[in-house]
N, C-alpha and C positions, 0 to 999 in steps of 0.2 A: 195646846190642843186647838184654839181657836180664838179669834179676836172681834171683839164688835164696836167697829167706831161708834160711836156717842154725838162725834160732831170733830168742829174743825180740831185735830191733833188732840183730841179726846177719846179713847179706848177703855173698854173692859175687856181682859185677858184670860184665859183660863189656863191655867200652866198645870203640866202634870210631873210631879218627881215622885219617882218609882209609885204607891200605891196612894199620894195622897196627891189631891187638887187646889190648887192656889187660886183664886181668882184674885185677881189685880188691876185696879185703878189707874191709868197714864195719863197724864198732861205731859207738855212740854217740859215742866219745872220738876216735876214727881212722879212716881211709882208708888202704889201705896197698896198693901195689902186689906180686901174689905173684907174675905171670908178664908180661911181654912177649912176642906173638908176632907173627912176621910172614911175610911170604911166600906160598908157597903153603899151611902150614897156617892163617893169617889167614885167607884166600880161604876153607877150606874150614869157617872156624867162623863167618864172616858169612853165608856161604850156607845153612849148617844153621841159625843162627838166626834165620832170616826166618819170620815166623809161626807159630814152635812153640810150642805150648803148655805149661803150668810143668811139669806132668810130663814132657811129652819132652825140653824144656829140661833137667832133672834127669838124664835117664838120657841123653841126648847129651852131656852133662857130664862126666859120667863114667866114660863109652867113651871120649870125647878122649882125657881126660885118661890115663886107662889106657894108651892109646897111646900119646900123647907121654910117658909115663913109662917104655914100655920103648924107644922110641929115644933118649932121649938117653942 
């Protein structure tokens, strides 16, 4: 869905397979899964990620994630 460099050859990814979101960690050496999500928060981060751009992808990122941080 979208990619956010971190720094040099540094990325978080957001992958989407069929209804659930992957987000993923890259260095040069590794891929590393940090989160699984699914459901209705999947739905509402394929949806937000349709055509944003790397800065609003950034700061949508980050509000998610703030979010899903204080419900779980």
């Amino acid at each position: 869905l979208e990619v956010l460099p971190l720094g040099p050859q540094r990325n978080v990814a957001l992958i989407r397979v069929v209804d659930t979101v992957y987000v993923l960690g890259q260095t040069p050496q590794t891929i590393s899964l940090l989160e699984r999500i699914e459901g209705q928060k999947a739905m509402d981060v394929i949806t937000s990620a349709k055509g944003v751009s790397l800065t609003k992808f950034k700061d949508a990122f980050n509000q998610f994630f703030d979010k899903f941080k204080r419900q779980s």
